[in-house]
N, C-alpha and C positions, 0 to 999 in steps of 0.2 A: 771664961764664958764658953759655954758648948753649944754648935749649931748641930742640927740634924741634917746630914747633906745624904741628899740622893744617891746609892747607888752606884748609879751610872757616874759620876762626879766623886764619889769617894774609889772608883775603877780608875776613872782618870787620873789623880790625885798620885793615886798610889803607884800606877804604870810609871808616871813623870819622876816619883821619889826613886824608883826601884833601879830607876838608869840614871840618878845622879842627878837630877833637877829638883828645882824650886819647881812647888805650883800652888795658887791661890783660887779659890772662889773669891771675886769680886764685885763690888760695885752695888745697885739695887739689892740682888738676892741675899747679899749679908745685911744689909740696910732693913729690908722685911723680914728677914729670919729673927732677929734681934727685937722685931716689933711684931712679932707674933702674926705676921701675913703670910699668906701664902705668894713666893717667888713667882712670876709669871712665867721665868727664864732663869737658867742659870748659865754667867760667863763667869769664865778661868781665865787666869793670867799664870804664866812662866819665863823662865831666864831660856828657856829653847826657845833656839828659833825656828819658824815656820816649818822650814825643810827638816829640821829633826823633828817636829812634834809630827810632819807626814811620816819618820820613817819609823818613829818608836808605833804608832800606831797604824801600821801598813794595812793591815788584818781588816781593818773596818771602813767605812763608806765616810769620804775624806771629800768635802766640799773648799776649794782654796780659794771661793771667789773674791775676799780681802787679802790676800796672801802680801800685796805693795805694803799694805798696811800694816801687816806682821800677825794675821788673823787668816786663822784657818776653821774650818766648821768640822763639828765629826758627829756623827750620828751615832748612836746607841740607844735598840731597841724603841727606832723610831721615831727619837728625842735628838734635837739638834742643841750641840752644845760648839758655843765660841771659846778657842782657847788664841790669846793674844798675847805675844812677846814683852813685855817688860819693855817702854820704851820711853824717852824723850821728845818733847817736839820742839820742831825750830818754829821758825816765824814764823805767823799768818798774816799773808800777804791782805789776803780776802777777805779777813774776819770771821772765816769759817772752817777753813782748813787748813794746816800744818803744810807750809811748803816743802818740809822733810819730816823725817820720822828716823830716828837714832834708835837701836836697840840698846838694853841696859841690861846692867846682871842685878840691880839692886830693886826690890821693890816697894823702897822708901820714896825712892826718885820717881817710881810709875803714878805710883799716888797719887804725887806732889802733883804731875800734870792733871788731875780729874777737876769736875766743877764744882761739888760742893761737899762739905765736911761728912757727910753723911751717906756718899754716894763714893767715898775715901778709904774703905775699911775691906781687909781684906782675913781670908780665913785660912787654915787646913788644921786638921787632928793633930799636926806635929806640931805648931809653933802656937795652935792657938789665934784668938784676934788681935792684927796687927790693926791698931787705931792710932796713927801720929798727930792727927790733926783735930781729935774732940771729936768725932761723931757722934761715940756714945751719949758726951754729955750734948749735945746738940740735940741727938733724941729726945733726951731727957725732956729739956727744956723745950722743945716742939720749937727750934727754930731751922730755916734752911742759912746756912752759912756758906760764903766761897769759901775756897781752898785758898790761902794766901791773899792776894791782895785783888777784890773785888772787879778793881776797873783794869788789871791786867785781864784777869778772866773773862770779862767779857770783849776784851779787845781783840782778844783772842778768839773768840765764836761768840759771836751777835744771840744765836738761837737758846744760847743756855740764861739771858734774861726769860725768853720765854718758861722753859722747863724752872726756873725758880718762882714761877707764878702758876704754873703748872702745879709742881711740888707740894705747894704750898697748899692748893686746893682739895688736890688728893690725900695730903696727907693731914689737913686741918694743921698747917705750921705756920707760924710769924715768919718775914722776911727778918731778918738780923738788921739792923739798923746802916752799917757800914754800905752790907749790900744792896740792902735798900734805896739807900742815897748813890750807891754806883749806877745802879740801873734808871734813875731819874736824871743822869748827867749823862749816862750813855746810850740811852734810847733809841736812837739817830743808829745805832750800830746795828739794829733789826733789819733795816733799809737792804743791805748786804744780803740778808737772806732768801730764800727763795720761797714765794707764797704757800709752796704745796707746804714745806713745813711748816713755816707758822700756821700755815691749817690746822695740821694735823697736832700742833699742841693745843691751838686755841679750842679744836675739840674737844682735845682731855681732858683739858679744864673747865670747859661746861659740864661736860658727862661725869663730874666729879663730884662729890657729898654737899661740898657748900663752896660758898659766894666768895671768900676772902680774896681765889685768883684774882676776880673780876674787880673789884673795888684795888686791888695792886696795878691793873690795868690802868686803869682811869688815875689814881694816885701819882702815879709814878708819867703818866703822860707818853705809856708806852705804846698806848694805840694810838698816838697820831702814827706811828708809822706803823703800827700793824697795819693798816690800813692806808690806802693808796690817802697821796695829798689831796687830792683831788673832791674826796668825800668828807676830808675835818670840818669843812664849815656847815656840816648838817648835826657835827654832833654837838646836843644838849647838854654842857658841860653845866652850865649853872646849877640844872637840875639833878642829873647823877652823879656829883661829888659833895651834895648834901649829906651827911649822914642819919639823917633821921629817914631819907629817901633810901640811902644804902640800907640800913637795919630793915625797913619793911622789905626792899626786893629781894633782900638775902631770904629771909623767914617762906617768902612766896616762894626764890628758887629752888631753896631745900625740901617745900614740900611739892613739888611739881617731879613726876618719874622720868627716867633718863632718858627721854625721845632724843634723838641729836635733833630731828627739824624742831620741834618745839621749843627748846632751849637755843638755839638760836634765833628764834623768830621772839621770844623773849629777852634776850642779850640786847639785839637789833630795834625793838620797842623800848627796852629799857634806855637805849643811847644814845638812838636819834630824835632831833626835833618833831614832836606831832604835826607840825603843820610847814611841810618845805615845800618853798613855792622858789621855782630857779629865778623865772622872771616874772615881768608883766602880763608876758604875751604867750606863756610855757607851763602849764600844770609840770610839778614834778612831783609825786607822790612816796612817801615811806616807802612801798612796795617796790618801785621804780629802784629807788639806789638799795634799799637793801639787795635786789638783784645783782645789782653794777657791785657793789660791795662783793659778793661772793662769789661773782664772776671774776673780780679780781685775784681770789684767793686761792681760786683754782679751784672753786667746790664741782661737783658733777653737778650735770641737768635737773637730775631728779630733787635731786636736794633741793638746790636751786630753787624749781617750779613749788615744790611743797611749802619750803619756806616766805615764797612769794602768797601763794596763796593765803595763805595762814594769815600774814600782813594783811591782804589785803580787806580777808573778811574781820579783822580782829575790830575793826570799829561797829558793823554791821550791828545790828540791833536787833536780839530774837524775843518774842513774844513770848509770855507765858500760855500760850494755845498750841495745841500740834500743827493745824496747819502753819504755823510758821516755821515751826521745827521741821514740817516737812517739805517745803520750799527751799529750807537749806540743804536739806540732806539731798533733794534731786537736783541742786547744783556742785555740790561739793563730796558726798558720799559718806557710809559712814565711820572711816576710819578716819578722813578728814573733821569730822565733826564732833567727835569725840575729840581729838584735839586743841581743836578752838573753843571746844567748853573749858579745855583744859588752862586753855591758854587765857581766857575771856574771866575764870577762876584767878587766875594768879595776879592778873592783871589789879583787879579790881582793889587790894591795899592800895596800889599805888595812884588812884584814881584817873585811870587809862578813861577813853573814850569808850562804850561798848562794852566794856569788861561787866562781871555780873555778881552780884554779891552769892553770898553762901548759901542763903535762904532761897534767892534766884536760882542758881545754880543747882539746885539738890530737884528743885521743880520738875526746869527741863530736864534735867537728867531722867528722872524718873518716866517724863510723857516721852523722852525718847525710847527707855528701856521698853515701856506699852506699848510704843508702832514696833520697834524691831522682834518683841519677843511673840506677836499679835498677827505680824508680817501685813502689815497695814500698807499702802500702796504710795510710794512716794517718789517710783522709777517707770520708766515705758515701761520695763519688762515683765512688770503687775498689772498692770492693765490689761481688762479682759476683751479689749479689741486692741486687733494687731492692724498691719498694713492692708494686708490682702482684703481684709473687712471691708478696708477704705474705700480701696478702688474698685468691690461691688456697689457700695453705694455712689461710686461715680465721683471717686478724689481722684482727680490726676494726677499720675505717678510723678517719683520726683519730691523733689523740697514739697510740695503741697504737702503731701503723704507728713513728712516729718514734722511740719508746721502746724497739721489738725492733731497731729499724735499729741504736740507738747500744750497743746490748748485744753485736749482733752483730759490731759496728767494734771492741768491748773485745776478743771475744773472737779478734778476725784479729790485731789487734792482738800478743797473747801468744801467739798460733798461725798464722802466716801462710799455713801448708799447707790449713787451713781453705777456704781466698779464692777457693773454685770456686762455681759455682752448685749443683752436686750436692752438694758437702758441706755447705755451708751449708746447704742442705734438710734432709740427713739430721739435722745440729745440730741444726736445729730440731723436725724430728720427735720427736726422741728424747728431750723435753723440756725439753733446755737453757734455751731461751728462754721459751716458748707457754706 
């Protein structure tokens, strides 16, 4: 089998042969080359170590910031390439990292350490692809497999259950059955990890073509510990390991487009209880923990507040008339409302609260594109009275000012013919507002 290697990594390759070294493209970029994607990245592996692979490439912009690890960075023509030593690891104390690291001259044994059969295979022009462990045929057959024995592997780093749900998602793969059942007996080993990562896969695998990650989530009972203890008793398990329930959210998530706030404000709908009440004497609402939820996970603010929002209007109930669609849009704006059409759309298989059928949905859609592309008045800053108006006719500065402004935005709103400066005067003469 022939890959096409860049360039810059066939430079590498060849530097490393020409003084007497092994060196391999590794890992993903052989994995995608072989399936016809494009590498994001391309990492090297070699039997040099760190300080010869600085000195065979002295010449060039030489980042050592893994160098403990036996990983050095080298830049060419702008393009950062990892080239890592051939190594062994010892224990994981932590479930995450190798309490040591052994260099090796063999790159059967570097393999052997990696997580899954297909993330196992290694390349160059001279030797061809080294495949000891079935990736190929694992392609094949669209399964992700461990390397060896499943529940060592994950005992070994907690984060690569993630990245096999992950995997699975982006690549549209079956989990392998062994592995499968490894990752439902050691789930518990997530706990060990640290939030921002499991963030940052549990993003890939939403931002991913389809559903299968998320229903190995729930299957496998790996988000009780994604997720703090603290939040499992809000999730809806009865409901989202249905599968006539999975088949429709799947079908919704795959046509809904890769927003991250969206697809998690769907994830978080899809998983929580509709109706969480803490106590007697304590409203606690979806929006509320989904918050706490992603505040545990280390999300940013912004996310955060978006996602919260989106929750919080997703039951909210829009009319087929514009002023209602424009009530929402002067609360929530219109990137956010495009959204929660989008979201109120997807919902709606599943028969969510507020969510909106096809026929609905295409409606508003429409009378929204009419106010925006018509530039029809649904914010202060359309309005053809300003502040200064006010306080000629005698508003007292201050909150009053802001309090007539948004009475007067209700009332353009329900009356658009209003949205002149002379009428709005008269409005207000007449004591509508004042």
């Amino acid at each position: 089998m022939k890959i096409e290697l860049p360039d810059e990594v066939r430079y590498i390759l060849d530097k490393l042969k020409d003084r007497g070294y092994k060196g391999y493209a590794v890992g993903g970029c052989v994995r995608d080359s072989i399936m016809g994607r494009h590498p994001y990245d391309w990492d090297l592996t070699t039997d040099a170590t760190p300080y010869e692979v600085m000195e065979i490439f002295h010449g060039c912009t030489i980042i050592p910031s893994g160098i403990k690890h036996g990983t050095v960075t080298i830049m060419l023509n702008k393009k950062h390439f990892e080239i890592t030593t051939f190594r062994v690891e010892g224990k994981y104390s932590d479930y995450r990292r190798p309490d040591c690291v052994r260099y090796s001259q063999s790159i059967e044994e570097d393999l052997s350490r990696r997580d899954f059969t297909i993330n196992a295979m290694a390349y160059n022009e001279y030797d061809g692809l080294i495949d000891i462990f079935g990736g190929i045929f694992d392609i094949e057959n669209k399964l992700i497999r461990c390397v060896g024995d499943p529940l060592l592997r994950f005992g070994e780093d907690g984060l690569r259950m993630m990245r096999a749900v992950r995997f699975s998602s982006q690549l549209d793969f079956k989990i392998e059955k062994h592995t499968l059942n490894a990752i439902s007996s050691e789930c518990h080993l997530i706990s060990h990890v640290s939030p921002e990562r499991i963030k940052d896969e549990l993003n890939r695998t939403l931002l991913s073509d389809n559903f299968v990650g998320i229903t190995y989530l729930l299957s496998t009972k790996l988000l009780l510990y994604v997720i703090s203890d603290r939040f499992r008793k809000y999730i809806n398990w009865d409901y989202c390991l249905r599968s006539d329930i999975c088949i429709l959210a799947a079908k919704s998530f795959e046509n809904m487009y890769g927003n991250l706030d969206l697809r998690l404000s769907f994830f978080l709908k899809f998983i929580l209880k509709p109706d969480i009440i803490e106590d007697e004497n304590q409203g606690c609402d979806m929006a509320w923990v989904s918050e706490d939820i992603l505040k545990s996970l280390r999300y940013d603010s912004k996310t955060i507040s978006n996602v919260k929002r989106l929750i919080s209007y997703s039951d909210s109930i829009i009319q087929e008339n514009k002023p209602s669609i424009k009530k929402l849009l002067k609360d929530i704006g219109p990137c956010d409302f495009k959204r929660l059409l989008a979201l109120k759309g997807s919902l709606a298989p599943l028969g969510c609260r507020g969510s909106l059928s096809e026929d609905r949905l295409k409606n508003i859609s429409a009378m929204y594109k009419d106010i925006i592309e018509n530039n029809e008045c649904y914010k202060l800053s359309s309005l053809a009275l300003n502040g200064e108006d006010l306080k000629r006719l005698g508003v007292k500065q201050g909150r009053e000012i802001g309090k007539v402004l948004s009475r007067l935005l209700d009332a353009v709103i329900e009356n658009p013919q209003l949205n002149s400066r002379e009428e709005l005067i008269k409005y207000t003469k007449r004591g509508h507002i004042i």
